[in-house]
MDAnalysis code that builds the backbone (N, CA, C; Angstrom):
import MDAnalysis as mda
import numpy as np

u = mda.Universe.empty(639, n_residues=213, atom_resindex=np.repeat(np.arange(213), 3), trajectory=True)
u.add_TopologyAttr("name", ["N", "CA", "C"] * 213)
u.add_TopologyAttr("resid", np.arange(1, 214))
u.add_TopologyAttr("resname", ["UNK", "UNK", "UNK", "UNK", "UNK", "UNK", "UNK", "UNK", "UNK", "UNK", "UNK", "UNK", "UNK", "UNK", "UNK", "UNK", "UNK", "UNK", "UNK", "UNK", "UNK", "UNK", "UNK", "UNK", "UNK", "UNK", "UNK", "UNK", "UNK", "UNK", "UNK", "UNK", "UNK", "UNK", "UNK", "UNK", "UNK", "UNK", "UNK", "UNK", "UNK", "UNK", "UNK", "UNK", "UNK", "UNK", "UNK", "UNK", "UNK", "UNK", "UNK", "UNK", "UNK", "UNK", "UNK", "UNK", "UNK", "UNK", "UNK", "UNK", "UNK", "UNK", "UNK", "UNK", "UNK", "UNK", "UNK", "UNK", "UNK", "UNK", "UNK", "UNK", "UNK", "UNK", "UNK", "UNK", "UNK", "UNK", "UNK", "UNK", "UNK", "UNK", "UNK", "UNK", "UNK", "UNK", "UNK", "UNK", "UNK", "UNK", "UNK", "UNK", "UNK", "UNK", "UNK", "UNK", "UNK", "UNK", "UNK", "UNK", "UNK", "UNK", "UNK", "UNK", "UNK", "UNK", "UNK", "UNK", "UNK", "UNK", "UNK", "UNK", "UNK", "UNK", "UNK", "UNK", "UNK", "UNK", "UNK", "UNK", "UNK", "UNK", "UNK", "UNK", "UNK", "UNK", "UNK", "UNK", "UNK", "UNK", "UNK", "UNK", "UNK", "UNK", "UNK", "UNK", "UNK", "UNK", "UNK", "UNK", "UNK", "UNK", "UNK", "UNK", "UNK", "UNK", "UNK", "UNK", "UNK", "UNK", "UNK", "UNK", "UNK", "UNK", "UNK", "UNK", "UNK", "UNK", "UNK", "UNK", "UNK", "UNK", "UNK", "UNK", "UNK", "UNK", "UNK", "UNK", "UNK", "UNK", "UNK", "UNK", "UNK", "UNK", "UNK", "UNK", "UNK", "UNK", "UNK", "UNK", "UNK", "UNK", "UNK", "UNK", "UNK", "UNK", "UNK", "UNK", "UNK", "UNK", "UNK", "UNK", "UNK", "UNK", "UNK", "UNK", "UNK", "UNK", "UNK", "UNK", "UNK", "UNK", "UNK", "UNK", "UNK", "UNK", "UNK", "UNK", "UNK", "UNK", "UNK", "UNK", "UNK"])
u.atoms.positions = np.array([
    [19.547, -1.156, -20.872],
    [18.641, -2.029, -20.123],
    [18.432, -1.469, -18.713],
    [17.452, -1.401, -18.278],
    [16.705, -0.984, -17.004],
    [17.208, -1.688, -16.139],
    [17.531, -1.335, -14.627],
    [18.042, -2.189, -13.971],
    [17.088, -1.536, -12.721],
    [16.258, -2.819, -11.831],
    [15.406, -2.443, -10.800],
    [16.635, -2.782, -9.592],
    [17.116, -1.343, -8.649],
    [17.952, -1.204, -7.428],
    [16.912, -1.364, -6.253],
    [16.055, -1.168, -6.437],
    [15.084, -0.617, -4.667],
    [13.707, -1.620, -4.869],
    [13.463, -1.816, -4.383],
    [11.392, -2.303, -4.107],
    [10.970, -2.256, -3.178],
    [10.260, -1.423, -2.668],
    [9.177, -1.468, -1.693],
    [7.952, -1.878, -1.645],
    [6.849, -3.020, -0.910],
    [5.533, -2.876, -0.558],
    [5.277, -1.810, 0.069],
    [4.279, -1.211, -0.387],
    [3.142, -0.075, 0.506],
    [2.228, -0.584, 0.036],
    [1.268, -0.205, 1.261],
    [-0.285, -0.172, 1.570],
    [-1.162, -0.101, 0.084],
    [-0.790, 0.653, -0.902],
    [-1.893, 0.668, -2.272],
    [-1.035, -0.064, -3.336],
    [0.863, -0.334, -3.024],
    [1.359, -0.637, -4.213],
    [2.783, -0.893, -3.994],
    [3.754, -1.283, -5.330],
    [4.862, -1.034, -4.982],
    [5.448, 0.091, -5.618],
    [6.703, 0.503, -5.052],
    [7.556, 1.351, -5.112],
    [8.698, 1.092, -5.541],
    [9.686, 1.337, -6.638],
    [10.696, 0.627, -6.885],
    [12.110, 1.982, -7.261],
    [12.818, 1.743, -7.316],
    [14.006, 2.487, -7.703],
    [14.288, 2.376, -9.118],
    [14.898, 2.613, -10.042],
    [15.166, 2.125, -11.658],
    [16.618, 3.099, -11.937],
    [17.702, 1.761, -12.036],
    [18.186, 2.672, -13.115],
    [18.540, 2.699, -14.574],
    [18.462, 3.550, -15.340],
    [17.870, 3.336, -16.438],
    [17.571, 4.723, -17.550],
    [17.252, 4.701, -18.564],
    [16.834, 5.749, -19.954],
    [15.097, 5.683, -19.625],
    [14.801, 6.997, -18.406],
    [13.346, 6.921, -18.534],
    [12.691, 6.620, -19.897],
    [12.872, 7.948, -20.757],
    [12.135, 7.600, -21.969],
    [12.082, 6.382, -22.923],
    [12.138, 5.362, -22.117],
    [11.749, 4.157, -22.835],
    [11.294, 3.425, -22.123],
    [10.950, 3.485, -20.618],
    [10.448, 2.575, -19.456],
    [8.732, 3.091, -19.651],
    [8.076, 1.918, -19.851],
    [6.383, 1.909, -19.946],
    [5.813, 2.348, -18.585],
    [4.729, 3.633, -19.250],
    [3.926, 3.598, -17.804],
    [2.713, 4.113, -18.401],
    [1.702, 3.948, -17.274],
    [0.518, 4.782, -17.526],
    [0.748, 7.004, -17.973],
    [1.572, 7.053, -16.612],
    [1.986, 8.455, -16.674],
    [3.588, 8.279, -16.169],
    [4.216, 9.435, -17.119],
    [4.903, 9.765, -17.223],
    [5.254, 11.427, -16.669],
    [6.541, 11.872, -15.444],
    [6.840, 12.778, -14.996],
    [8.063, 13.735, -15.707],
    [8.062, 14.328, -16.217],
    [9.245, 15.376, -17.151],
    [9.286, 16.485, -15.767],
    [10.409, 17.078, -15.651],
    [11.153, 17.506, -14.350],
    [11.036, 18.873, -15.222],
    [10.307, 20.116, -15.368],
    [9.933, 21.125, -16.242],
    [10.610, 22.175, -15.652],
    [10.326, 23.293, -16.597],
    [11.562, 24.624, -16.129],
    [10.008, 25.418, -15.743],
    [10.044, 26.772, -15.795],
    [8.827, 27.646, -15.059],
    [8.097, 28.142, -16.419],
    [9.043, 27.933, -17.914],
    [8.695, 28.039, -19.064],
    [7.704, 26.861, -20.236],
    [8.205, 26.035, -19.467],
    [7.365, 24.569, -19.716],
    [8.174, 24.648, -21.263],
    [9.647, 25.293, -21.747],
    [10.347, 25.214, -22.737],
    [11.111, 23.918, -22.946],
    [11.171, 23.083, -22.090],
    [12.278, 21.974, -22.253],
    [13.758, 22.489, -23.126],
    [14.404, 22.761, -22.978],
    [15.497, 23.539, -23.280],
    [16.691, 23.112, -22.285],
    [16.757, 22.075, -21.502],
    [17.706, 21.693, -20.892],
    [17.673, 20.603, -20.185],
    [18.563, 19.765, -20.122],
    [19.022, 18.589, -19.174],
    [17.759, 17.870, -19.671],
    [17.126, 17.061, -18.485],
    [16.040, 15.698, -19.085],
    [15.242, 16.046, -19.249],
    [14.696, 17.803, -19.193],
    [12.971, 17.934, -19.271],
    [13.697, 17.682, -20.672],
    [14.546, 18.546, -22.018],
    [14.980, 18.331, -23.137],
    [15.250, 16.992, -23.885],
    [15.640, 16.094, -22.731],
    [15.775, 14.979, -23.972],
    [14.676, 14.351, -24.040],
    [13.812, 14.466, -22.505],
    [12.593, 13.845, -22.716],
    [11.454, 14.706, -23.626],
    [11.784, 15.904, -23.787],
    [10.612, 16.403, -24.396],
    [10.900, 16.181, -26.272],
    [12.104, 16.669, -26.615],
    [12.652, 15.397, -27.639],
    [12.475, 13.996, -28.416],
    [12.587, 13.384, -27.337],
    [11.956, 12.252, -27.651],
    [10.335, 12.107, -27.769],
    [9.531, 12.916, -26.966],
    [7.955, 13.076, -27.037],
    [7.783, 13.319, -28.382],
    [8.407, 14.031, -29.071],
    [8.159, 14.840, -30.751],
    [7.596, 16.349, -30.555],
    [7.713, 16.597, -31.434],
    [7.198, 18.130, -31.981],
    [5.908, 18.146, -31.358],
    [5.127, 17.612, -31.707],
    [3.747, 17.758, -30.964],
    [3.920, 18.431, -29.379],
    [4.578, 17.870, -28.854],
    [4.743, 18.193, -27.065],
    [4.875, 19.683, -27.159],
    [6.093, 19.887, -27.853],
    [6.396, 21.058, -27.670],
    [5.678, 22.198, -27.790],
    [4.948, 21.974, -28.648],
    [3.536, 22.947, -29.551],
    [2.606, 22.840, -28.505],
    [2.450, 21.955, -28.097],
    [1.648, 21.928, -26.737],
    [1.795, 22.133, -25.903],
    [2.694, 22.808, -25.408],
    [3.821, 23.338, -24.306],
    [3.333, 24.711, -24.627],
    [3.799, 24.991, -25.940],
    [3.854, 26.360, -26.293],
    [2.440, 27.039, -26.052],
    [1.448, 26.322, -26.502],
    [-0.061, 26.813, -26.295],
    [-0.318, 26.993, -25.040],
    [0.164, 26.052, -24.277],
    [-0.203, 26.337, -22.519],
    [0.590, 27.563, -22.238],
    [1.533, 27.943, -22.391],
    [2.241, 28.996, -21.743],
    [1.323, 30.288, -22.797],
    [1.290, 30.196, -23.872],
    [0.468, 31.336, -25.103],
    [-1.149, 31.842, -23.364],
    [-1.359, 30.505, -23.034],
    [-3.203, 30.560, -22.714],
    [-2.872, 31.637, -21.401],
    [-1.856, 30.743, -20.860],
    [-1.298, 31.405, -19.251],
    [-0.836, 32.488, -19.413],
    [0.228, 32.721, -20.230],
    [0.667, 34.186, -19.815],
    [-0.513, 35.684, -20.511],
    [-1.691, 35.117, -20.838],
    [-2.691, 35.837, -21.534],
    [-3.438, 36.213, -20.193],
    [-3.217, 35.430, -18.790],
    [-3.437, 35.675, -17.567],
    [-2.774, 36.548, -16.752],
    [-1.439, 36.662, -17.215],
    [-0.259, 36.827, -16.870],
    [0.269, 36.097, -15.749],
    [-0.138, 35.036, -16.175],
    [0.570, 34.229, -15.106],
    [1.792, 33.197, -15.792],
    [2.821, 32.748, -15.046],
    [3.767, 31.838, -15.596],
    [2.959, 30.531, -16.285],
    [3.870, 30.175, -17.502],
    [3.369, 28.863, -17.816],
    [3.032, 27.959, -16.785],
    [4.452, 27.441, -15.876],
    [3.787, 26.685, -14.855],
    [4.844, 27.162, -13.740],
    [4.492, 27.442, -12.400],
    [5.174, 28.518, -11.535],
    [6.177, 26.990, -10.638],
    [7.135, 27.217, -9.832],
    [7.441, 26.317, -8.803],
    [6.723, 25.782, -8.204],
    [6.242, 24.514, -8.135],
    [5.470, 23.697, -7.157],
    [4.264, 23.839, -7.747],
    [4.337, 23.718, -9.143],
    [3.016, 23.635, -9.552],
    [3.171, 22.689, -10.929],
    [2.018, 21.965, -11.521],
    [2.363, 20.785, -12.441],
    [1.336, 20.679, -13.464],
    [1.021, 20.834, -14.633],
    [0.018, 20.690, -15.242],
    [0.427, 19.316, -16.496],
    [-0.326, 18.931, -17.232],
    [-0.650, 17.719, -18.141],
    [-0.841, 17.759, -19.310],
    [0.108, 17.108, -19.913],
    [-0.254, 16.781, -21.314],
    [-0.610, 15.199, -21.784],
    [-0.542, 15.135, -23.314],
    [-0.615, 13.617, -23.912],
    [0.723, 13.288, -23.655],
    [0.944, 11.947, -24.142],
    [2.178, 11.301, -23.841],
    [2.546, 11.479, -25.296],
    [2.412, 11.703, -26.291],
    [2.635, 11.537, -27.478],
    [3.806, 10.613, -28.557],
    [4.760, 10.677, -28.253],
    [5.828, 9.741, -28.698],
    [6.772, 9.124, -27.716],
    [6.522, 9.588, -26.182],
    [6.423, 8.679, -24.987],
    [6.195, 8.203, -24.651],
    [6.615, 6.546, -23.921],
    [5.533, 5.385, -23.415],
    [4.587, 5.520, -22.969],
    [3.603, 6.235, -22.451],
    [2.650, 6.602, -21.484],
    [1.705, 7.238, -21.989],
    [0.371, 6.996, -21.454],
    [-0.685, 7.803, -21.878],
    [-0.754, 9.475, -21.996],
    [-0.508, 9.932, -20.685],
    [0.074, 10.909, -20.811],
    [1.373, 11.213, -19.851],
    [1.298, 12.856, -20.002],
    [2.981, 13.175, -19.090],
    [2.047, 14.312, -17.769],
    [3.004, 14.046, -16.942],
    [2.991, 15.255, -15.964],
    [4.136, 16.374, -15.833],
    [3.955, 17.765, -16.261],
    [4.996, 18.352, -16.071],
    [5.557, 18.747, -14.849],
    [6.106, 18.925, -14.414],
    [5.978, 19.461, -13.142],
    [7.520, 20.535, -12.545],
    [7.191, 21.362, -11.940],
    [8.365, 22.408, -11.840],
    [8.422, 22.280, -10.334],
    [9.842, 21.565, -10.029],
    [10.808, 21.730, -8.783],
    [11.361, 22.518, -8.191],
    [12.430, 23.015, -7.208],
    [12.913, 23.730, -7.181],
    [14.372, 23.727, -7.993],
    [14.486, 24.961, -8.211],
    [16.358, 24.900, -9.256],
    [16.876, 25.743, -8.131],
    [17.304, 24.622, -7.466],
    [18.789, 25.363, -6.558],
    [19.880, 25.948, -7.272],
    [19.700, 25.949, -8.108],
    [21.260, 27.180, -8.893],
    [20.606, 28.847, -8.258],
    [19.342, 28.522, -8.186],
    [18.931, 30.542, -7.787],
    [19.104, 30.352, -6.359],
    [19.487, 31.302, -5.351],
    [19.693, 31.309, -4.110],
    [18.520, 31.593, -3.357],
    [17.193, 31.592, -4.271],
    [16.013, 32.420, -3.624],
    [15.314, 31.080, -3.475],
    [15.651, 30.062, -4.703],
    [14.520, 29.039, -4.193],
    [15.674, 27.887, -3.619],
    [16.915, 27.957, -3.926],
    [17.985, 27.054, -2.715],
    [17.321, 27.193, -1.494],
    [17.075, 28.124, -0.864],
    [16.982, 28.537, 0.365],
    [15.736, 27.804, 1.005],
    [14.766, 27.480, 0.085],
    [13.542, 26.795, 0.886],
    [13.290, 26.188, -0.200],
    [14.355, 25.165, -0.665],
    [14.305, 23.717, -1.135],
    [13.283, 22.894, -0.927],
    [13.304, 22.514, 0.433],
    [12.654, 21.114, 1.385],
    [11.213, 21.667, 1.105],
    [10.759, 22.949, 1.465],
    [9.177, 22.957, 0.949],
    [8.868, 23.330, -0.157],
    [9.701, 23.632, -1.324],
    [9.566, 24.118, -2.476],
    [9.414, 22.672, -3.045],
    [10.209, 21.509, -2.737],
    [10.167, 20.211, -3.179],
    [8.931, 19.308, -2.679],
    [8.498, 19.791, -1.188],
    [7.402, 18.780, -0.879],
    [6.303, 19.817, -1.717],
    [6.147, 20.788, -1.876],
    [5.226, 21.412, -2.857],
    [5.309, 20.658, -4.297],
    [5.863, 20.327, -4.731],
    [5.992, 20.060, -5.840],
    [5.330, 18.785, -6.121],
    [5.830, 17.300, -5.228],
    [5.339, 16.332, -4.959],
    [3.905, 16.219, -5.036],
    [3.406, 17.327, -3.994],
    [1.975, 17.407, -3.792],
    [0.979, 17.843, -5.094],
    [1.476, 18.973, -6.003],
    [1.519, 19.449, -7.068],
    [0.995, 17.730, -8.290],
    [1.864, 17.169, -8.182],
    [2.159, 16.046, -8.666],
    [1.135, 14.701, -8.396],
    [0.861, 14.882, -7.182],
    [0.233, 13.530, -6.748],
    [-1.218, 14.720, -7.008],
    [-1.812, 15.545, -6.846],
    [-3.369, 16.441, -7.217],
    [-3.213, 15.912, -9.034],
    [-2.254, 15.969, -9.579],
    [-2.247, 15.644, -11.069],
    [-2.582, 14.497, -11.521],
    [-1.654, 13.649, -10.702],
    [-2.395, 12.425, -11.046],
    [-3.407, 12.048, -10.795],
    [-4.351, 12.470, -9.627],
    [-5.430, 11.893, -9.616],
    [-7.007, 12.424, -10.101],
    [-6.362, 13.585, -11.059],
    [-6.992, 13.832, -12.477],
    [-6.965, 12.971, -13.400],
    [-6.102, 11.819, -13.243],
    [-6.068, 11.023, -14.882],
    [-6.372, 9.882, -14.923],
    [-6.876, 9.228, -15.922],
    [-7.156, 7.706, -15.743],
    [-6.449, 7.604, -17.413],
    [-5.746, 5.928, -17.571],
    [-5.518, 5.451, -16.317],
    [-4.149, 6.167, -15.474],
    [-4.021, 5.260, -14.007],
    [-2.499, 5.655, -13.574],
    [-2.205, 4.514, -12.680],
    [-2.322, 3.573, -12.975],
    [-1.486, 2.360, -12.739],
    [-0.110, 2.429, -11.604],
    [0.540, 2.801, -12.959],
    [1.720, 2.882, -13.150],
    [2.251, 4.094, -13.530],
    [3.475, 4.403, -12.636],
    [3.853, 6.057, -11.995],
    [5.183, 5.848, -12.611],
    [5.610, 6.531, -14.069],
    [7.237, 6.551, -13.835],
    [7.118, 8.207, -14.111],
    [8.673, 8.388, -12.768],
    [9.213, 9.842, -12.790],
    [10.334, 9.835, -12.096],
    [11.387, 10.985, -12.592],
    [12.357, 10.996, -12.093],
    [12.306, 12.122, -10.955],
    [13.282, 11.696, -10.213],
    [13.550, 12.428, -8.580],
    [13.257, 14.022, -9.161],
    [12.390, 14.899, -8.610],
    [12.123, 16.531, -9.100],
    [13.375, 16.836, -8.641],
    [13.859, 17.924, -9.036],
    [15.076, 19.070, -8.310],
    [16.700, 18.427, -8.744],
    [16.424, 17.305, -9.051],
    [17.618, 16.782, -9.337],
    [18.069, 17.328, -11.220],
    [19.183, 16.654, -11.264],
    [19.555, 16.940, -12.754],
    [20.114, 18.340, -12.363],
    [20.197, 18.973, -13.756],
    [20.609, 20.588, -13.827],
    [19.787, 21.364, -12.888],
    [18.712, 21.206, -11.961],
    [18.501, 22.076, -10.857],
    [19.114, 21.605, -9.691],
    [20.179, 20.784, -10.056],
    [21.115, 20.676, -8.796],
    [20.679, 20.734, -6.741],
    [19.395, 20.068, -6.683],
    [19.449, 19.602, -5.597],
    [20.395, 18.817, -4.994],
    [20.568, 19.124, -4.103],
    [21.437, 18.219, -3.384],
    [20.908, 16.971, -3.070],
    [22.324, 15.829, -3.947],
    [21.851, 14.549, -3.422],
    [21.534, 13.854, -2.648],
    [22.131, 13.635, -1.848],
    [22.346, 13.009, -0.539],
    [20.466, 13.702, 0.134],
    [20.349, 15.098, 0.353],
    [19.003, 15.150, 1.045],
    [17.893, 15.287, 0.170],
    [18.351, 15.127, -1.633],
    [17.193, 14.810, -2.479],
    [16.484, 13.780, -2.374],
    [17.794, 12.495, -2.399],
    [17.501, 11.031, -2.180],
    [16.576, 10.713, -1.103],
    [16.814, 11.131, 0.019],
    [15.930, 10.862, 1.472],
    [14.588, 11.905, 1.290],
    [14.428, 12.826, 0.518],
    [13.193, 13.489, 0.850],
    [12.475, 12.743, -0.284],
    [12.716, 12.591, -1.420],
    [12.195, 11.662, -2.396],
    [11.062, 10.059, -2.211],
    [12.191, 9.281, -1.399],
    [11.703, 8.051, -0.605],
    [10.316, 8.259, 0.366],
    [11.195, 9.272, 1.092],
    [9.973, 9.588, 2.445],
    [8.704, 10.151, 1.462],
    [8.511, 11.422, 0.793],
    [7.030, 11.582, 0.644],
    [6.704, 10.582, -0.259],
    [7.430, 9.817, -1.361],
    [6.769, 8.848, -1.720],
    [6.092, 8.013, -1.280],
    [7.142, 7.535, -0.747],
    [6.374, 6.033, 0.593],
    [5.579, 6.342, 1.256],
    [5.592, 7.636, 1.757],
    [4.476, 7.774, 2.360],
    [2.741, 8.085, 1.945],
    [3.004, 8.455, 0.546],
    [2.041, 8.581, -0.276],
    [1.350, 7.450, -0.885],
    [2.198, 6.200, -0.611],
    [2.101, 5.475, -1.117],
    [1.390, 4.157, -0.043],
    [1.417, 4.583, 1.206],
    [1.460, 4.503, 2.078],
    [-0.052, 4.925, 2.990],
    [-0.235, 6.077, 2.277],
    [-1.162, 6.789, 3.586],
    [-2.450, 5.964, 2.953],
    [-3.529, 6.860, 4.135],
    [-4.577, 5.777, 4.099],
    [-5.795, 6.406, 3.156],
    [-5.478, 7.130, 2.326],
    [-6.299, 7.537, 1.312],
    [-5.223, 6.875, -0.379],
    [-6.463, 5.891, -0.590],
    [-5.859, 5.089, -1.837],
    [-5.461, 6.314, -3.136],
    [-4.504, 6.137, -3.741],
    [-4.142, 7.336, -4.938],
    [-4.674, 6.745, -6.605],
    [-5.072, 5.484, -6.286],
    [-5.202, 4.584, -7.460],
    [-3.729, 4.279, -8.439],
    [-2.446, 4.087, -8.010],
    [-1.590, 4.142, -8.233],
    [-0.881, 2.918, -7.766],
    [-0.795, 2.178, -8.393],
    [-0.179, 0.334, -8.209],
    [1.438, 0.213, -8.044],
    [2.399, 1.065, -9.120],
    [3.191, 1.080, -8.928],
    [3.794, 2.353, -9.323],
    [4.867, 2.920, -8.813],
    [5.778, 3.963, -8.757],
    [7.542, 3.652, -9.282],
    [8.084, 3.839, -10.341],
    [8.959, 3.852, -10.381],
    [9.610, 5.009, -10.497],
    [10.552, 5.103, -9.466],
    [11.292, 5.940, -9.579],
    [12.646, 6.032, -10.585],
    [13.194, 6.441, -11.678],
    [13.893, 6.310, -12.506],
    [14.998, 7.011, -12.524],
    [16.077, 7.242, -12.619],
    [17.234, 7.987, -12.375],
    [18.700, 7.635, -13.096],
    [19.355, 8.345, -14.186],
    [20.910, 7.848, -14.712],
    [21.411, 8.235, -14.207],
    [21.676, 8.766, -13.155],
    [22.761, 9.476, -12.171],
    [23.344, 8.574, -11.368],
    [24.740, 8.174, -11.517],
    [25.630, 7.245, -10.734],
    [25.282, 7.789, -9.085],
    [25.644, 9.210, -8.859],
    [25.630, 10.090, -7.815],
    [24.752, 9.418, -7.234],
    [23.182, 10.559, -7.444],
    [22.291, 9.888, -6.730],
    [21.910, 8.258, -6.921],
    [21.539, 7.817, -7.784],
    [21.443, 6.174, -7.492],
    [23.013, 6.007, -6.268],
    [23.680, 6.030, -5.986],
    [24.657, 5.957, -4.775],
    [24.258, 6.218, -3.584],
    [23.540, 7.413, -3.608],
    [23.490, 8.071, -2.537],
    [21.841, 7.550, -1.706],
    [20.789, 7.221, -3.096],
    [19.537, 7.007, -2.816],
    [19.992, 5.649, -2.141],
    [20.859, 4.447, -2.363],
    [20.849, 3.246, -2.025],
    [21.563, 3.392, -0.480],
    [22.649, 4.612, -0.280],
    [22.608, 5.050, 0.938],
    [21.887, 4.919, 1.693],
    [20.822, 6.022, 1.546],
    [19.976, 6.916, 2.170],
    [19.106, 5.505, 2.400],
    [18.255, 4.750, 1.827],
    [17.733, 3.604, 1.748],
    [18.534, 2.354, 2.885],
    [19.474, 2.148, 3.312],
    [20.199, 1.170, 3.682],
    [20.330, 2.054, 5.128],
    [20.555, 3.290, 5.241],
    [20.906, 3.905, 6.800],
    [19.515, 3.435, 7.070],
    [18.153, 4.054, 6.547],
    [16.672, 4.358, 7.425],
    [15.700, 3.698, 6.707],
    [15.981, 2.225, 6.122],
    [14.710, 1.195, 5.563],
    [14.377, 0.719, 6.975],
    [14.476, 0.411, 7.956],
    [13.935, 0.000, 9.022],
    [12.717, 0.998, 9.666],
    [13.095, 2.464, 9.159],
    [12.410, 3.531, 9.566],
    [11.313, 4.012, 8.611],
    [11.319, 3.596, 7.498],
    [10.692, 3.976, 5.958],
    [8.947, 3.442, 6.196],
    [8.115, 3.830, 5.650],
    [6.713, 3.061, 5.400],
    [6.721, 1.736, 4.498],
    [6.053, 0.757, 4.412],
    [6.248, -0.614, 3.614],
    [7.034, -1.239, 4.427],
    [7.421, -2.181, 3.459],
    [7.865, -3.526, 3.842],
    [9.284, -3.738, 2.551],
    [10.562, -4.018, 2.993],
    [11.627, -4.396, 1.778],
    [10.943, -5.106, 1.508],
    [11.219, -5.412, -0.215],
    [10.721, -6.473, -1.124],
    [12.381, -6.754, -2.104],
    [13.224, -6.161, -2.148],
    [14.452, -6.055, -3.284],
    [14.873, -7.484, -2.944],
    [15.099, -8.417, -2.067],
    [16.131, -9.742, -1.607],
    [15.059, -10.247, -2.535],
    [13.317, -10.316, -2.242],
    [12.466, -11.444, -2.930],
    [12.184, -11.270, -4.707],
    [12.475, -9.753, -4.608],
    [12.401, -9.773, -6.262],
    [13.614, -10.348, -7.096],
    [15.099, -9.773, -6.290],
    [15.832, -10.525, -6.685],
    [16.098, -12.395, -7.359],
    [15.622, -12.400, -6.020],
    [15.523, -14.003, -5.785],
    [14.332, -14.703, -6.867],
    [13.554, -13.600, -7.505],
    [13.240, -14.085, -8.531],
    [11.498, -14.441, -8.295],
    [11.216, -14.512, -6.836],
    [9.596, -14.679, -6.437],
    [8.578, -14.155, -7.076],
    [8.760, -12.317, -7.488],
    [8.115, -11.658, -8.371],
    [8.404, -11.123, -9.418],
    [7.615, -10.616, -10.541],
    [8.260, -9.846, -11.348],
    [8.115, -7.998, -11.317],
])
């Protein structure tokens, strides 16, 4: 069972925290955390691409067949391309490739390899209709081992602020989704030092309390 930790109002929507088994939380689009192979072969891009079915994968495979006929990578760091949602809640998925701090080349410029990515991400979505509703898990995290503690805080900030700025994304709500004891710890941290400092307005005491759903 899904458990909502965070809620934020912003300016186009809310923003919420989740913790929880993405691949079963409903959305318009759906975010898979992708390798540079668009192979799913590890950690959650794998269970989520898994659970999508065979189809995904074949469709994975054709995009990388079209691209590397360019010679270019299936999908490079900080870059995100789209499929169907196929045996995933969601219309469709966004793939999208983070940085994997296990290599020391893209450790090293994390922070813009990650706000690249974001950006990557939010140009994707607003290729698709519909997009309502945003579920994805924190990029860089999982087996590309970003660091928590400054995953959690860079995560919040370009969200909210995206969520936030004054060009509408057509995007109502954002859940952010995550099984990681770690980060869910560290995000409710990071959230509790600098919500006074964040874009929006807390909403978690009134959802609690049962006002909204």
């Amino acid at each position: 069972m899904a458990e909502v930790v965070i809620v934020r109002e912003c300016k186009h929507g809310q923003v919420r925290v989740v913790f929880g088994n993405i691949t079963t939380i409903k959305g318009d689009i759906m975010v898979i955390p992708a390798n540079n192979r668009l192979a799913g072969r590890e950690g959650l891009d794998e269970r989520m691409q898994l659970a999508a079915g065979p189809e995904l994968r074949e469709f994975c495979t054709n995009i990388a067949k079209e691209r590397r006929k360019e010679n270019l990578q299936p999908c490079g760091v900080g870059e995100a391309v789209s499929s169907p949602g196929f045996n995933l809640p969601a219309e469709n998925l966004v793939h999208v490739v983070g940085p994997d701090c296990r290599r020391p080349t893209q450790d090293n410029f994390r922070r813009e390899l990650l706000k690249n990515s974001y950006e990557a991400l939010f140009e994707e979505v607003s290729k698709l209709e519909p997009r309502e509703t945003l579920v994805l898990p924190p990029l860089g995290m999982d087996v590309f081992a970003y660091p928590h503690r400054e995953g959690a805080r860079k995560t919040m900030e370009i969200i909210l602020k995206w969520m936030d700025a004054e060009e509408d994304p057509g995007v109502r709500m954002v859940l952010i989704v995550t099984h990681e004891d770690n980060f869910l710890n560290n995000m409710k941290t990071v959230y509790r030092e600098g919500e006074d400092q964040m874009p929006g307005i807390e909403r978690t005491r009134d959802f609690r309390k049962g006002k909204f759903e």
